[in-house]
C-alpha positions as CSV (number, residue, x, y, z in Angstrom):
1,X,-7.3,32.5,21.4
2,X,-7.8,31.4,17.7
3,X,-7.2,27.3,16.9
4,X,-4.1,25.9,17.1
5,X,-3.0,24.4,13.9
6,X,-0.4,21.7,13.0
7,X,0.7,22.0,9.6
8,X,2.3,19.1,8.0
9,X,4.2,19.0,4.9
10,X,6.7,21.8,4.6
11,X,7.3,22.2,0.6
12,X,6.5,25.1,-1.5
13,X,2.8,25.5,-0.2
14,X,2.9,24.0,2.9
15,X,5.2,26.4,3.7
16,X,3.3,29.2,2.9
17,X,-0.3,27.9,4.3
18,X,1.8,27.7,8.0
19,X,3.4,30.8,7.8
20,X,-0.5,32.4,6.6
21,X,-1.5,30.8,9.9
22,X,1.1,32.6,12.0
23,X,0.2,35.7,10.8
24,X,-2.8,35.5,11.4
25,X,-2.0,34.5,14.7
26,X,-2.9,31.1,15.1
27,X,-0.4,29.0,17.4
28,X,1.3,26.8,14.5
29,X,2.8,23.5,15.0
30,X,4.9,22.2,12.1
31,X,6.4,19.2,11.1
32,X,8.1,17.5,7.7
33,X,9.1,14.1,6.6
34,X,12.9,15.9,6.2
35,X,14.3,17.8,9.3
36,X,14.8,21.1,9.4
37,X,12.7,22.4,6.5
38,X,11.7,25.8,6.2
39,X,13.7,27.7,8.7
40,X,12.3,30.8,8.7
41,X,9.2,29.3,10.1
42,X,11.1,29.1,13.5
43,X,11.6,32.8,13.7
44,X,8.0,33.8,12.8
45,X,6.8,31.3,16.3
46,X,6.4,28.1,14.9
47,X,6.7,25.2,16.7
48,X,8.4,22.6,15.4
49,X,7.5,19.0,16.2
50,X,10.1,15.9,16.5
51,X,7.6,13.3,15.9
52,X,4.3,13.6,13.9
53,X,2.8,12.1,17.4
54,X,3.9,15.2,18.5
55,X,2.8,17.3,16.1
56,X,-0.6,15.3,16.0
57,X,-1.2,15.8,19.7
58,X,-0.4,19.4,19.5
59,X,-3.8,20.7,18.0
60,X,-7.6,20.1,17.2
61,X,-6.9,21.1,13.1
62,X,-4.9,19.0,11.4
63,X,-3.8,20.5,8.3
64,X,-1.7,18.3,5.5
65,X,0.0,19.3,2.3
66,X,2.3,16.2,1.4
67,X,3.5,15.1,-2.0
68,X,1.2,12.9,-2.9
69,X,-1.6,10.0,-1.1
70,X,0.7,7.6,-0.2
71,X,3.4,10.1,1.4
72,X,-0.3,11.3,3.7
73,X,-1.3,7.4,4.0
74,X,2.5,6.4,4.9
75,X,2.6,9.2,7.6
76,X,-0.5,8.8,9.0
77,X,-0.4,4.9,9.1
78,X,1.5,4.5,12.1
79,X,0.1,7.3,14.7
80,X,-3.8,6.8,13.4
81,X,-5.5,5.8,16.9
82,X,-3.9,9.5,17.7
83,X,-6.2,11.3,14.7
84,X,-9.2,9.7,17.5
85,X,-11.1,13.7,18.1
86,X,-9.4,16.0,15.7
87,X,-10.0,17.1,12.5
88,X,-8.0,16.6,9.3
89,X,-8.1,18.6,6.5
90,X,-5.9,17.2,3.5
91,X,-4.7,19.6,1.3
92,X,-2.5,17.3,-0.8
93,X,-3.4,17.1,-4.6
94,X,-4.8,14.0,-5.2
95,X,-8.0,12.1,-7.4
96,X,-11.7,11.8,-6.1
97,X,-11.0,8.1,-5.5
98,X,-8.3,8.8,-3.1
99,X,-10.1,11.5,-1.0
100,X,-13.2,9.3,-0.7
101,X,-10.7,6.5,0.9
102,X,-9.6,8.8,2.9
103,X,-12.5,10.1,4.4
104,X,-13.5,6.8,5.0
105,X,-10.0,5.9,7.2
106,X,-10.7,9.0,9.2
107,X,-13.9,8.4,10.1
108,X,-12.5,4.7,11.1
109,X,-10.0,6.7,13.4
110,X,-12.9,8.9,15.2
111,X,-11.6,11.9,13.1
112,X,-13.7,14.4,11.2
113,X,-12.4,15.0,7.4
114,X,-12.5,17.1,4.8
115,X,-10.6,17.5,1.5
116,X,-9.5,20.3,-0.3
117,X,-8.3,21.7,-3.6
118,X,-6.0,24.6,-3.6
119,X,-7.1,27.0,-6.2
120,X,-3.8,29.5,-5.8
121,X,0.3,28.9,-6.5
122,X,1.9,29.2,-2.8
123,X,2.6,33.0,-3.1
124,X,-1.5,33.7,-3.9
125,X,-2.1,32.1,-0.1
126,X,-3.7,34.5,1.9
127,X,-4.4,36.9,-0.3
128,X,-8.0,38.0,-1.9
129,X,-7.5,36.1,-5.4
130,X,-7.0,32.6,-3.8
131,X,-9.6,29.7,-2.9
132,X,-9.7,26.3,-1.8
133,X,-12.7,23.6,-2.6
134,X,-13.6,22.0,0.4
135,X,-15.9,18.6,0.5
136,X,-16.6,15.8,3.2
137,X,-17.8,16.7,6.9
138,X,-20.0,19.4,7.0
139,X,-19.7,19.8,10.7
140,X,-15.9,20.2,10.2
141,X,-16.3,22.8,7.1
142,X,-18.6,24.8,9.8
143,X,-16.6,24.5,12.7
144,X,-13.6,25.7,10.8
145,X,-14.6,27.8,8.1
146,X,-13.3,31.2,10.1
147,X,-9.7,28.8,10.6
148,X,-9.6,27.8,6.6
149,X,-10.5,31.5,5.5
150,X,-7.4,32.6,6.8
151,X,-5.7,31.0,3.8
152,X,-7.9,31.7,1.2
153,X,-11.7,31.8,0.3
154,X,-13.2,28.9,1.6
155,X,-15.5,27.1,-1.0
156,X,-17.5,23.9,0.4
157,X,-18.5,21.9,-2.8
158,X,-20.3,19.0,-1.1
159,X,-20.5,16.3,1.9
160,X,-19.0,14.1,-0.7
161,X,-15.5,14.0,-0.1
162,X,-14.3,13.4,-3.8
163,X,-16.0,16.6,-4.8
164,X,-13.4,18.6,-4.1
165,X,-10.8,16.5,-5.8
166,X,-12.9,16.3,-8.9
167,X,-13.8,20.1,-9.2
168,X,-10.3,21.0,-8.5
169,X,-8.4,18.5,-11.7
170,X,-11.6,19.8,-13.8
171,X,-10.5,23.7,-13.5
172,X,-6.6,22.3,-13.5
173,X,-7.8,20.5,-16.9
174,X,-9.4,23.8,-18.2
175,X,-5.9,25.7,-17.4
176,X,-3.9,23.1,-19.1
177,X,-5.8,22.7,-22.3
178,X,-6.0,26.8,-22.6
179,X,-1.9,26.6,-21.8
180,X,-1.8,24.2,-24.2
181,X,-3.0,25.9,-26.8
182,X,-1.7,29.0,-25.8
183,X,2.1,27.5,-25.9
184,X,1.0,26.1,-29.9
185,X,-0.2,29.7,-30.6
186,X,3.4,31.3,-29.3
187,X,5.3,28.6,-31.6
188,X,3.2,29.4,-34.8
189,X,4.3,33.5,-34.1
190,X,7.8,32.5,-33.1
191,X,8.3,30.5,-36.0
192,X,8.4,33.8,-37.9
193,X,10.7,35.8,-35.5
194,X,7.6,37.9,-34.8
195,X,7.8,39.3,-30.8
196,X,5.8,36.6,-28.6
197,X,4.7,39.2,-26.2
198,X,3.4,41.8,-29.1
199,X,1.5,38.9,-30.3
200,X,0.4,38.1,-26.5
201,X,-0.8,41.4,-25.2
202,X,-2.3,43.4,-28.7
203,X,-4.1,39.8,-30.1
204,X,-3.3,36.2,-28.2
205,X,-5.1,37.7,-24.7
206,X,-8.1,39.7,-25.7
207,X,-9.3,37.3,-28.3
208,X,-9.0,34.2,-25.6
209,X,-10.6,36.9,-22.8
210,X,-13.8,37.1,-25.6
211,X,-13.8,33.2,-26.3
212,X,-14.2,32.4,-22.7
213,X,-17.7,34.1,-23.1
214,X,-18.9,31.0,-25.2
215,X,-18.4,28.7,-21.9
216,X,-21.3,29.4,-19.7
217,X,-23.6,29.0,-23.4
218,X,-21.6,25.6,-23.7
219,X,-22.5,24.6,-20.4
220,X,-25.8,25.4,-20.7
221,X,-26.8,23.7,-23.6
222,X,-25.1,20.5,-21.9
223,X,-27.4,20.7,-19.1
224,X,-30.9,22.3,-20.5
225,X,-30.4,20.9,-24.2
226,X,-29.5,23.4,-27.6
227,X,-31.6,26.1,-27.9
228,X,-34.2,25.7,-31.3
229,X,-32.6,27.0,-34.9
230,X,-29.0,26.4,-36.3
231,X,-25.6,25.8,-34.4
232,X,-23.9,29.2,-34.7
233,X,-20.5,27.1,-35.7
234,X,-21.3,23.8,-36.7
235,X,-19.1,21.2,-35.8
236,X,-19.4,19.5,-39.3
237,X,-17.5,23.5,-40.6
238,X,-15.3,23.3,-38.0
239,X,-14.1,20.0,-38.8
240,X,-13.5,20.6,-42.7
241,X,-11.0,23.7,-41.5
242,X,-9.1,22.0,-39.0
243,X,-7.1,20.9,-41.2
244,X,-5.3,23.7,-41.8
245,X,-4.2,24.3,-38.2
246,X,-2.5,20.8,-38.6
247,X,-1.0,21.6,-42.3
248,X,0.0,25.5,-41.5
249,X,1.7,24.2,-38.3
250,X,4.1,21.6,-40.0
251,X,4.6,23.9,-42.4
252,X,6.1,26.5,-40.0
253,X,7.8,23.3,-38.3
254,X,5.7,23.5,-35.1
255,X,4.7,20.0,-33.7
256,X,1.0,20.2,-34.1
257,X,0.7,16.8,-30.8
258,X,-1.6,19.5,-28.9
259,X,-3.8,20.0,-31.7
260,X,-4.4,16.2,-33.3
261,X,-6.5,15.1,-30.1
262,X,-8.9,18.4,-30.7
263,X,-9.1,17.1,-35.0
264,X,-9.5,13.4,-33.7
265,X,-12.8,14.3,-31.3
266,X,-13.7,16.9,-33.9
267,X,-13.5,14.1,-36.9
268,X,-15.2,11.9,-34.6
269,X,-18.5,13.9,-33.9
270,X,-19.0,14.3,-37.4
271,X,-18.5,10.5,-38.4
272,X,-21.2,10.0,-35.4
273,X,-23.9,12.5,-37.2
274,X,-23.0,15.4,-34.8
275,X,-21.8,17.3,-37.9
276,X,-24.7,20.2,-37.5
277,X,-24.6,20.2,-33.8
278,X,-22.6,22.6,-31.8
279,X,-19.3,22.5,-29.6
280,X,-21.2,21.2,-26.0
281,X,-21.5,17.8,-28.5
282,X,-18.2,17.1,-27.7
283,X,-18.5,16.7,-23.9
284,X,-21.0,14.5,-24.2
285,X,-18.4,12.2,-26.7
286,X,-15.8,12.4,-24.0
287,X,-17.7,11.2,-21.3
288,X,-17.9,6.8,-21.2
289,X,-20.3,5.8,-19.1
C-alpha cells in the first residue's frame, strides 16, 4: 500500500498536488480553511476531513499548500502536539527566513520537516517538465522521495531548510526580470502597430534563447574570477548606450520603469571603476553584506 497523504490547502495547486496523489494511488486525505473546496476531489476517492485534527491524524505525510506563512502558522497553531511523529512537507511559497522558523517549530513538535519550492504552474504537476526544491530533514527527503516524485522531480538542495526558499525566489527573480524585459520589448514593437507575435517567434525568442548562453560564463567568472585579456562587452560601452533604450522608449511613449533600475546599476559600476569589467560585476554590486 503506498503512503497515505493529507493534503492541506485546496487552491489552484493544492488542488492539483492531491488529485496527482490519487492517481497515483496514494490514499488522500484533504482538508481547506473554506468548506467544500474542490469537489471533484470527492469523486476521484478523497477523503475529506472536518477538522485539520482530523485530517492531521489521518496520515504519516503531511503535505501543505496554504496562502501564505501565517495562514500554515495559524492552522497549525492550535493542533501542533498532534504534528508529534509525522512529517510535514510545506509547500507554501514563502522566504528562507520563514522556512528556517518553521523547521525549527516542527522539530519543537517531534515532527520531521522539509520545505519546498514548486518549480511548475498547477497544470505542469505530475508531469515530466515539473520540479520541486526540497531542503531540511534529510531522513524525511529519503524516506519520501518515491512519495514527493509522484508530483514532480524531486530536487533536495540542502539540510538547510531556507535553501529551498532561497533557490526557488532566485529562479522566480530570473523569470520575472526576463518577463520584464520581454513585456518592455512587446511595447517598443506595439508602439508601431507591428504584430507582437511576428516580432516574438522570427526575433524576440531566438535572440533571448542565444543570450541565455552568456549565464553559465557569468556565473563562472563570479565564482573562479574573469578569465585574463579584455571584457568582451565592457560595462563602461554598455553604459554609454543605454541611454538610448531610455530615450527611444519615451519617444515611442513606452514607460521605460523596467529599464531605469538596469541604467542606475549600470551607471553605478562605472562611477565605482568597474567601467572595463564585464557583466558578473554587477552581482557583486547588488549583494550588501
Amino acid at each position: 500500500m503506498k503512503t497515505p497523504v493529507t493534503v492541506l490547502g485546496l487552491g489552484a495547486m493544492g488542488t492539483a498536488l492531491a488529485r496527482t496523489f490519487l492517481a497515483a494511488g496514494h490514499p488522500a486525505t484533504v482538508w481547506n480553511r473554506t468548506p467544500g473546496r474542490s469537489p471533484e476531489l470527492d469523486a476521484l476517492g478523497a477523503v475529506r476531513a472536518k477538522t485539520i485534527g482530523d485530517a492531521i491524524a489521518a496520515s504519516p505525510l503531511l503535505v501543505t499548500c496554504l496562502l501564505d506563512d501565517a495562514s500554515v502558522r495559524d492552522s497549525l497553531g492550535p493542533v501542533a502536539p498532534e504534528l508529534s511523529g509525522r512529517t510535514l512537507v510545506n509547500l507554501t511559497n514563502g522566504t528562507p527566513a520563514q522556512a528556517r522558523r518553521a523547521a525549527e517549530w516542527a522539530a519543537q513538535q517531534g515532527a520531521q520537516y522539509l520545505d519546498g519550492g514548486i518549480m511548475a504552474v498547477p497544470a505542469m504537476i505530475g508531469g515530466p517538465a515539473a520540479f520541486i526544491l526540497y531542503s531540511g530533514s534529510p531522513a524525511a527527503f529519503e524516506q519520501h522521495r518515491d512519495d514527493l516524485a509522484v508530483l514532480a522531480k524531486p530536487t533536495y538542495v540542502g539540510s538547510d531548510a531556507g535553501l529551498a526558499a532561497l533557490q526557488d525566489l532566485a529562479l522566480l527573480s530570473a523569470m520575472y526580470g526576463m518577463f520584464g524585459g520581454v513585456a518592455h520589448a512587446l511595447a517598443m514593437v506595439s508602439s508601431e502597430k507591428l504584430s507582437p507575435t511576428a516580432f516574438a517567434t522570427e526575433l524576440l525568442v531566438p535572440w533571448l534563447t542565444a543570450m541565455l548562453g552568456s549565464v553559465t560564463p557569468m556565473a563562472n567568472e563570479l565564482e573562479y574570477g574573469a578569465a585574463p585579456g579584455a571584457a568582451g562587452s565592457n560595462l563602461a560601452m554598455q553604459a554609454a548606450a543605454f541611454g538610448n533604450f531610455i530615450d527611444a522608449s519615451e519617444d515611442q511613449g513606452v514607460d521605460p520603469l523596467v529599464l531605469l533600475p538596469i541604467q542606475q546599476l549600470l551607471d553605478r559600476a562605472v562611477a565605482e571603476g568597474h567601467g572595463e569589467e564585464d557583466m558578473a560585476v554587477l552581482v557583486r554590486l547588488l549583494v550588501k553584506n
